[in-house]
FIFINU-929805 format. One line per 5 residues: number of its first residue (from 0); their letters; for each residue x, y, z of N, C-alpha, C. Coordinates in nm, 4 decimals. Each point is the difference from the previous one (the first is absolute). Example, Ala and Ser with C-alpha at 12.3 -4.5 7.8 and 13.67 -1.06 7.14 Angstrom:
// residues 2
0	as	1.3190 -0.5690 0.7800 -0.0890 0.1190 0.0000 0.0900 0.1200 0.0000; -0.0350 0.1050 -0.0720 0.0820 0.1190 0.0060 -0.0770 0.1090 0.0730
END
This chain:
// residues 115
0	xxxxx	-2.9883 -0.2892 1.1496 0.1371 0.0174 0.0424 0.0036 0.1117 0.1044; 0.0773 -0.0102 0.1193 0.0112 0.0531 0.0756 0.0899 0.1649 -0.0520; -0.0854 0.0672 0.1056 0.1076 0.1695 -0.0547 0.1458 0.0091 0.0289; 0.0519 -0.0728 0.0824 0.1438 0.0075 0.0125 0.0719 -0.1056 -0.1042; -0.0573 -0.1150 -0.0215 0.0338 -0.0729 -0.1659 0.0400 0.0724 -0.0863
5	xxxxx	-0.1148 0.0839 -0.0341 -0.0635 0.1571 -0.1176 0.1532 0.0544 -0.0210; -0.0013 0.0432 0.1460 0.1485 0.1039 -0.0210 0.1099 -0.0575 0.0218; 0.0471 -0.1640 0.0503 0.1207 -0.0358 -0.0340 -0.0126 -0.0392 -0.1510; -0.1007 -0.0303 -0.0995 0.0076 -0.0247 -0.1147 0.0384 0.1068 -0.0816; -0.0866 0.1197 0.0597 0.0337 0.1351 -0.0633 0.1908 0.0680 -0.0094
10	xxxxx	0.0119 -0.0695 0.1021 0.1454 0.0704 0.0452 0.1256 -0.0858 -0.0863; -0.0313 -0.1723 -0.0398 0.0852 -0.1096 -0.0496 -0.0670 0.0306 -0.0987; -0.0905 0.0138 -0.0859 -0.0344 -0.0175 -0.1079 0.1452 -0.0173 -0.1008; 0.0395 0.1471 -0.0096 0.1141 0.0527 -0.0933 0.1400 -0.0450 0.0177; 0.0269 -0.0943 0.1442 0.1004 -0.0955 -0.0353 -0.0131 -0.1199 -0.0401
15	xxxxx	-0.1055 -0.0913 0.0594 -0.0466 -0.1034 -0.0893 -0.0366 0.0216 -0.1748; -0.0501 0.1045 -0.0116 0.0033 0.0025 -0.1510 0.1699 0.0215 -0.0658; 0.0648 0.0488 0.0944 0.1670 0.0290 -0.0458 0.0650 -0.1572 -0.0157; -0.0173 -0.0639 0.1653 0.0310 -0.1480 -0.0556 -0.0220 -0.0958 -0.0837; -0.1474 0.0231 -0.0617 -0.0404 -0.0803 -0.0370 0.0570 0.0386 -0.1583
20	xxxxx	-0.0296 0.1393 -0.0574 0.0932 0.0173 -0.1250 0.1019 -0.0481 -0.0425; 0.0875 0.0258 0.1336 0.1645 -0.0238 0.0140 0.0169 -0.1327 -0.0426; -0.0764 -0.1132 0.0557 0.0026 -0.0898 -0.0050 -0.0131 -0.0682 -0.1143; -0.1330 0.0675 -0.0882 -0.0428 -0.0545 -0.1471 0.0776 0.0745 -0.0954; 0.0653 0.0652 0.0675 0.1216 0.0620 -0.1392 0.0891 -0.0657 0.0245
25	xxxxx	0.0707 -0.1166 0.0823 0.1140 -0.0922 0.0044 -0.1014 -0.0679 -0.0801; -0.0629 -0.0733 0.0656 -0.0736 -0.1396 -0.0867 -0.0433 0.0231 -0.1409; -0.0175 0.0683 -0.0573 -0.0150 0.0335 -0.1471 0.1463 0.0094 -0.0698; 0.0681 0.0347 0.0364 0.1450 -0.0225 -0.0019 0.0582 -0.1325 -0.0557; -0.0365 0.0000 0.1427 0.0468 -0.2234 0.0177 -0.1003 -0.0743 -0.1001
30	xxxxx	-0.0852 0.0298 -0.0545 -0.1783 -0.0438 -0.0541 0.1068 -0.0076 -0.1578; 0.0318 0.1767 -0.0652 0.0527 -0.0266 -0.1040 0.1754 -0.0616 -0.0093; 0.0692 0.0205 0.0635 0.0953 -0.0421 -0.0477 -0.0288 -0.1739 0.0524; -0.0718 -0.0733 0.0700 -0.0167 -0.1257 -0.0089 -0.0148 -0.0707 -0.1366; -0.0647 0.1154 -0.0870 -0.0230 -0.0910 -0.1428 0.1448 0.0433 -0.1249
35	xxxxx	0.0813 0.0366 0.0421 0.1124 0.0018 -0.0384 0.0964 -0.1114 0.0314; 0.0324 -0.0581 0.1101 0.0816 -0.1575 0.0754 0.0148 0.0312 0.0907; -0.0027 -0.1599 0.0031 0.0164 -0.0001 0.2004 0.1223 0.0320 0.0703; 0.1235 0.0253 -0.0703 0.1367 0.0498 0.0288 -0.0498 0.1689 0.0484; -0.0531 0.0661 -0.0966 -0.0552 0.1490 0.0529 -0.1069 0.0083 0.0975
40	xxxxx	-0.0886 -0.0862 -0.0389 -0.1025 -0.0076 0.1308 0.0832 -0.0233 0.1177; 0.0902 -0.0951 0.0823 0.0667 -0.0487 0.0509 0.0571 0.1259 0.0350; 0.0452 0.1137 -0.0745 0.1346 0.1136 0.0280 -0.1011 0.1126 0.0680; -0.0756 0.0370 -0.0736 -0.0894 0.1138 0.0449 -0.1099 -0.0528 0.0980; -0.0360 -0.1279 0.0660 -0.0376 0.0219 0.1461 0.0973 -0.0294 0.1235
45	xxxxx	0.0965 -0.0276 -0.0733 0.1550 0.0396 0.0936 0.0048 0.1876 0.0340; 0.0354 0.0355 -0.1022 0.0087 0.1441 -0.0272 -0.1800 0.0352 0.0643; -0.0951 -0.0364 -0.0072 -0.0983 0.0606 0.0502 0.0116 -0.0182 0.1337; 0.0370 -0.1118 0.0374 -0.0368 -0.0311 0.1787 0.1007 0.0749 0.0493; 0.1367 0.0626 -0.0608 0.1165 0.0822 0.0732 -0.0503 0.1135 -0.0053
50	xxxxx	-0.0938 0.0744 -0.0859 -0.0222 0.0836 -0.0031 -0.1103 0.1033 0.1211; -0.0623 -0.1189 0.0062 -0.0897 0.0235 0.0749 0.0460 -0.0462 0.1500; 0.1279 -0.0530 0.0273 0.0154 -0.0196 0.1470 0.0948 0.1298 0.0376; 0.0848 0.0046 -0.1403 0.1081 0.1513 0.0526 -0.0542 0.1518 -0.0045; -0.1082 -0.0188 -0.1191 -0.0409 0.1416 -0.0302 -0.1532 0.0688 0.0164
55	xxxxx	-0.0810 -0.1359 -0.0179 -0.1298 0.0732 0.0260 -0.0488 0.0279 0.1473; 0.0379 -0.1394 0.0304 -0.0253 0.0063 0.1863 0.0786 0.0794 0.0816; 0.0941 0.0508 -0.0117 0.1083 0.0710 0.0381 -0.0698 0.1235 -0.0199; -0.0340 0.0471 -0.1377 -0.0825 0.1082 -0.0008 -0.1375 0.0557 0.0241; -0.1034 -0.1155 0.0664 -0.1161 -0.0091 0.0478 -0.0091 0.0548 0.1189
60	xxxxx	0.1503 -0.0748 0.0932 -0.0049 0.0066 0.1072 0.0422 0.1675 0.0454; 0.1393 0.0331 -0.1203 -0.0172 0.1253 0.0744 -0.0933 0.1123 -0.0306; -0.0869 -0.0383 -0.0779 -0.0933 0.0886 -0.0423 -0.1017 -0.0355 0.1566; -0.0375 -0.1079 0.0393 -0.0968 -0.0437 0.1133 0.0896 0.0656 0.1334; 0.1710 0.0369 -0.0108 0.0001 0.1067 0.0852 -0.0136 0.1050 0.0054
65	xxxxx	0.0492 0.0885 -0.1064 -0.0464 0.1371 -0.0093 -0.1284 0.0290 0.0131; -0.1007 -0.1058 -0.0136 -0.1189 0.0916 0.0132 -0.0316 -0.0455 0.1981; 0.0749 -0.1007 0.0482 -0.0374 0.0272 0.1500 0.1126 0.0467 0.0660; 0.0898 0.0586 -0.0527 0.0761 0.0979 0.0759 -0.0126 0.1833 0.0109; -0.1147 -0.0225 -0.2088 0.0246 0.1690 -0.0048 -0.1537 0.0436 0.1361
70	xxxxx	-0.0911 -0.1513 -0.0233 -0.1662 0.0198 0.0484 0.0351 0.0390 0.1681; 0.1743 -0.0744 0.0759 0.0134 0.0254 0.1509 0.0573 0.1681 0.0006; 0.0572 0.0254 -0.1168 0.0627 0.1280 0.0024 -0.0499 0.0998 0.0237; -0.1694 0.0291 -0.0871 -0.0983 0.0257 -0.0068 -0.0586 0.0343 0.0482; -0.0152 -0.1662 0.1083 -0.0926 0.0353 0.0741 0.0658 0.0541 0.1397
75	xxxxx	0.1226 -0.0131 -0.0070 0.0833 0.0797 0.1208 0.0334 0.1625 -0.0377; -0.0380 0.0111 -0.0738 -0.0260 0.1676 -0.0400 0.1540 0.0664 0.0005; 0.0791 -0.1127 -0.0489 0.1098 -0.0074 -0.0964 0.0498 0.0087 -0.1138; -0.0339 0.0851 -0.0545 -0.0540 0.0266 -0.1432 0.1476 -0.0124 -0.0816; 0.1164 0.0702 0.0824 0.1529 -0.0120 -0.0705 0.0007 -0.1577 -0.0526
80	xxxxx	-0.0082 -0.0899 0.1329 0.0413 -0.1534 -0.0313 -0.0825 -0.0555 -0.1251; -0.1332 0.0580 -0.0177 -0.0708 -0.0399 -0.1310 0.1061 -0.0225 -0.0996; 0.0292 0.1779 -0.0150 0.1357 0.0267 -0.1274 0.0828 -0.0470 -0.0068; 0.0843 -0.0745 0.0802 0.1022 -0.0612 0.0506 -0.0253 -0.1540 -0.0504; -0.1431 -0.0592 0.0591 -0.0029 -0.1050 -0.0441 -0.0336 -0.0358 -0.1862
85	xxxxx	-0.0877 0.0700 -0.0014 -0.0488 0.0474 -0.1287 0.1304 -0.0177 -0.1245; 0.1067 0.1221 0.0376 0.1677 0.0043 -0.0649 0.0506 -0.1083 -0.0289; 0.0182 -0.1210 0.1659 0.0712 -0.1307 -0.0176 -0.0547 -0.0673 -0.1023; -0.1549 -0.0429 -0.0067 -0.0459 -0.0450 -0.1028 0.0408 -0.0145 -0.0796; -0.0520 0.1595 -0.0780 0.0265 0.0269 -0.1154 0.1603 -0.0346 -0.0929
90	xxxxx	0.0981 0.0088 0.1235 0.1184 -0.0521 -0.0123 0.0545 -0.1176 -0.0813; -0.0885 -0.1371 0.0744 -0.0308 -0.1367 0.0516 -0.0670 -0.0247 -0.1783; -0.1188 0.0991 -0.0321 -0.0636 -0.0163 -0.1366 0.1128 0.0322 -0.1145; 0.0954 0.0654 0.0247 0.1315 0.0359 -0.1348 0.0582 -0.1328 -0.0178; 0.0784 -0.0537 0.1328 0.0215 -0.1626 0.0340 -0.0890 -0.0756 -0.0893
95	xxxxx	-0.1608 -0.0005 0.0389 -0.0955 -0.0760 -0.1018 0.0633 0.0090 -0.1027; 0.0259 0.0898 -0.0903 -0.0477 0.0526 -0.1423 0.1648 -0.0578 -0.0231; 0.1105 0.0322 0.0442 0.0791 -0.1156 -0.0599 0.0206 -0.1153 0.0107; -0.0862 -0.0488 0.1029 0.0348 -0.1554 0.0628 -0.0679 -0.0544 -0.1518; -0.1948 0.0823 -0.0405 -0.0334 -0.0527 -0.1082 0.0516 0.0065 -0.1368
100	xxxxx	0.0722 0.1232 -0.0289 0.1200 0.0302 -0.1234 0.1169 -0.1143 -0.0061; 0.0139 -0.1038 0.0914 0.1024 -0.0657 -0.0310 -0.0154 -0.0550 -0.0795; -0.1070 -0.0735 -0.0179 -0.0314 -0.1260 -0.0468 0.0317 -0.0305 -0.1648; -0.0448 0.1345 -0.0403 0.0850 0.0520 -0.1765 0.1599 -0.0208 0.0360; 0.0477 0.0378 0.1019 0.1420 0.0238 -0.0260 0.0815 -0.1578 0.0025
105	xxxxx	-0.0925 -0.0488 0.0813 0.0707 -0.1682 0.0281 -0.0472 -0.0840 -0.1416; -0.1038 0.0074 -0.0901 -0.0565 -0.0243 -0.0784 0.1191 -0.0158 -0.1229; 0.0246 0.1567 0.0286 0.1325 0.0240 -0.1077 0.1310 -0.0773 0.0003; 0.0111 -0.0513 0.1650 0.1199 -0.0195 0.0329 0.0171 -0.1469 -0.0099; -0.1222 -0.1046 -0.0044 -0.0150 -0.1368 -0.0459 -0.0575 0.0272 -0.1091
110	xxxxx	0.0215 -0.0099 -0.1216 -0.0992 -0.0100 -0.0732 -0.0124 -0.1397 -0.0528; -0.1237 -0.0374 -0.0378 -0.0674 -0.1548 -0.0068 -0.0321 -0.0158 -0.1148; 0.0477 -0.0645 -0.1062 -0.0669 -0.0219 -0.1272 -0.0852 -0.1104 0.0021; -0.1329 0.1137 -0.0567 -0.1362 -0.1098 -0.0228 -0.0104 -0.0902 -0.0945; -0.0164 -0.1042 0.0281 -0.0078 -0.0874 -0.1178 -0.0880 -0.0230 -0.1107
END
C-alpha cells in the first residue's frame, strides 16, 4: 500500500469506525424489535430512517464543519475564530441533546399498549 493510502487511512480510520457503529447500533435495534411484530418492526425503521435523516446527518455534517472551519482558522493564525467557532458548536450540541431527549417525551405523549 502506497504511503499516502497509509495516511488517508490513518486520518478516516476513526470516522469510518464511527459510521460503521452508528450504523450497527440502528440495525440491532431493528434485528430485536423485528422478533416482537411486524407492526413494530414496520414503526421503528420508520422512526430509524427519520432519525437518521433529521439528526444524525445533520450532526455529522456539522461536526465535518467545525473541524474545516476551526483547521482554516488555524491555519490563518486566527485563533479568536477557533473560539468562536468552537462556542457555535457547542451550542448546536445542547440542540443535539434535546432534539435526542424528545423521544421519552413523545413516548409519553402516545402511549401504545403492547399486546
Amino acid at each position: 500500500m502506497g504511503d499516502e493510502a497509509k495516511k488517508q487511512l490513518w486520518l478516516a480510520g476513526p470516522m469510518i469506525c464511527v459510521s460503521v457503529f452508528q450504523y450497527s447500533l440502528q440495525m440491532i435495534s431493528l434485528i430485536f424489535v423485528g422478533h416482537l411484530d411486524e407492526l413494530f418492526l414496520a414503526a421503528a425503521a420508520l422512526a430509524t430512517s427519520f432519525v437518521s435523516v433529521t439528526g444524525f446527518s445533520v450532526m455529522m455534517g456539522l461536526s465535518s464543519v467545525l473541524d474545516t472551519f476551526c483547521g482554516q482558522s488555524y491555519g490563518a493564525q486566527q485563533y479568536e475564530m477557533v473560539g468562536i467557532h468552537t462556542q457555535s458548536h457547542v451550542g448546536n450540541r445542547y440542540l443535539n441533546i434535546f432534539y435526542e431527549g424528545a423521544d421519552s417525551f413523545l413516548f409519553d405523549i402516545f402511549k401504545y399498549e403492547v399486546r
